[in-house]
C-alpha positions as MATLAB code, in Angstrom:
seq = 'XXXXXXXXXXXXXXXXXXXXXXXXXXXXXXXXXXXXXXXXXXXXXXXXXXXXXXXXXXXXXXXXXXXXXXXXXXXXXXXXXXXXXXXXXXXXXXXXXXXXXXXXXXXXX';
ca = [
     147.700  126.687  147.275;
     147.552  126.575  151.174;
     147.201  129.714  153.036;
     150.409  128.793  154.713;
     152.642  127.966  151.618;
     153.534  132.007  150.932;
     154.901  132.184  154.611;
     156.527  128.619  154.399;
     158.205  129.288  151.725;
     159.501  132.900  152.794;
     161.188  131.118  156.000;
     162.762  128.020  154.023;
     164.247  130.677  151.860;
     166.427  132.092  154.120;
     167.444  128.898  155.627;
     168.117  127.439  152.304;
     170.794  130.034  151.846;
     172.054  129.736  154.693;
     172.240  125.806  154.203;
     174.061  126.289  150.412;
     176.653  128.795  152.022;
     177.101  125.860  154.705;
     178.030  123.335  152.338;
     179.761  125.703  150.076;
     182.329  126.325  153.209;
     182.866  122.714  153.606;
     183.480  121.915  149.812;
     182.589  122.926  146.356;
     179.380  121.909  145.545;
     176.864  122.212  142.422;
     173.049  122.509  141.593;
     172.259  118.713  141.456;
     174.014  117.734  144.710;
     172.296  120.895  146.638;
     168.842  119.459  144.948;
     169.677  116.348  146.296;
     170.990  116.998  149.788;
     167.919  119.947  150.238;
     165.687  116.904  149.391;
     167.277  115.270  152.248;
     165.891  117.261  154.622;
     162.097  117.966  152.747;
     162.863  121.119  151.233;
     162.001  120.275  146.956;
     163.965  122.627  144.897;
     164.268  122.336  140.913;
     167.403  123.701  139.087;
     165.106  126.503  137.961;
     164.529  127.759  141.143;
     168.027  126.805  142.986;
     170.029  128.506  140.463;
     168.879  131.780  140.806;
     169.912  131.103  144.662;
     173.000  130.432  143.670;
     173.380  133.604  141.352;
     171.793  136.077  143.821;
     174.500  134.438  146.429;
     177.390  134.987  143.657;
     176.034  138.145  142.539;
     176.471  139.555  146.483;
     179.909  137.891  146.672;
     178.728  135.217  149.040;
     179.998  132.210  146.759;
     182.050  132.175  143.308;
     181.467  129.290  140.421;
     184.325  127.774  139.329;
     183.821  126.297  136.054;
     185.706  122.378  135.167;
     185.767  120.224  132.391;
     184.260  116.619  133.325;
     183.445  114.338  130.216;
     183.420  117.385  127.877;
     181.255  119.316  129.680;
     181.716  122.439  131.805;
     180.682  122.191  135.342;
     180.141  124.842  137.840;
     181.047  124.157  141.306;
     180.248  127.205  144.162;
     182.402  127.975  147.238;
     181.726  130.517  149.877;
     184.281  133.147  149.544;
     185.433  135.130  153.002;
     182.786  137.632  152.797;
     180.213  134.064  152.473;
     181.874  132.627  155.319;
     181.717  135.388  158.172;
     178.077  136.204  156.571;
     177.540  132.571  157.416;
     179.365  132.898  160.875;
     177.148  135.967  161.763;
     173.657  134.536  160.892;
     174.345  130.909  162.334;
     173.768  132.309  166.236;
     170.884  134.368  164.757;
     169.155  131.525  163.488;
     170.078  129.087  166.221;
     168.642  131.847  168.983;
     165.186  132.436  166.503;
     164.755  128.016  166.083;
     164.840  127.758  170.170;
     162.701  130.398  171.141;
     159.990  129.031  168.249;
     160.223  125.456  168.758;
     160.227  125.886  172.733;
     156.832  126.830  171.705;
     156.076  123.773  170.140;
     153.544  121.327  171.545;
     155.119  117.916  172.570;
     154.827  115.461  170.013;
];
C-alpha cells in the first residue's frame, strides 16, 4: 500500500458521493452503470464497495431504490430524493471553491 492511498481514498470518497447523487438527479441509475461511469473517470469501485455507498446514501434519505422487474429479475434503480438534491446543491459550490484553490496550486503540466 502507498503512503498516499489512505488519504486518496478519503478525498475520492466524498466526491464519489457527490458524483452518484449527481447522476441520481439526472436519472435513475444502478450499481453496474455507476461502476462503469466511476471507471470513466479512474475511480475503480466493485459492487462490494459501491453498494454500501449507495445504502449509507439511502439510509440518510439522500436517494431511494426503486425495485423493477427486467427478464425476471428485480432491479434496483436509485434517485436523489429532495433532501439528495439540495444536499447536492449545497456541496457543489463547496467543492467547486476547495478544487480551485488546490489545483491553482498545481505545477503546470
Amino acid at each position: 500500500m502507498h503512503e498516499n492511498d489512505a488519504l486518496l481514498g478519503d478525498v475520492f470518497l466524498g466526491f464519489v458521493k457527490a458524483h452518484i447523487l449527481h447522476h441520481a438527479a439526472e436519472e435513475p441509475v444502478h450499481g453496474l452503470a455507476l461502476i462503469e461511469e466511476l471507471g470513466r473517470h479512474g475511480c475503480k469501485r466493485s459492487l462490494g464497495t459501491l453498494c454500501p455507498l449507495l445504502h449509507g446514501l439511502a439510509e440518510a434519505g439522500y436517494v431511494v431504490a426503486e425495485s423493477r422487474l427486467t427478464g425476471g429479475k428485480v432491479h434496483k434503480d436509485d434517485t436523489t430524493t429532495a433532501g439528495g438534491g439540495s444536499a447536492l446543491d449545497a456541496v457543489r459550490p463547496k467543492i467547486r471553491d476547495l478544487v480551485v484553490e488546490v489545483l491553482a496550486g498545481e505545477a503546470p503540466a
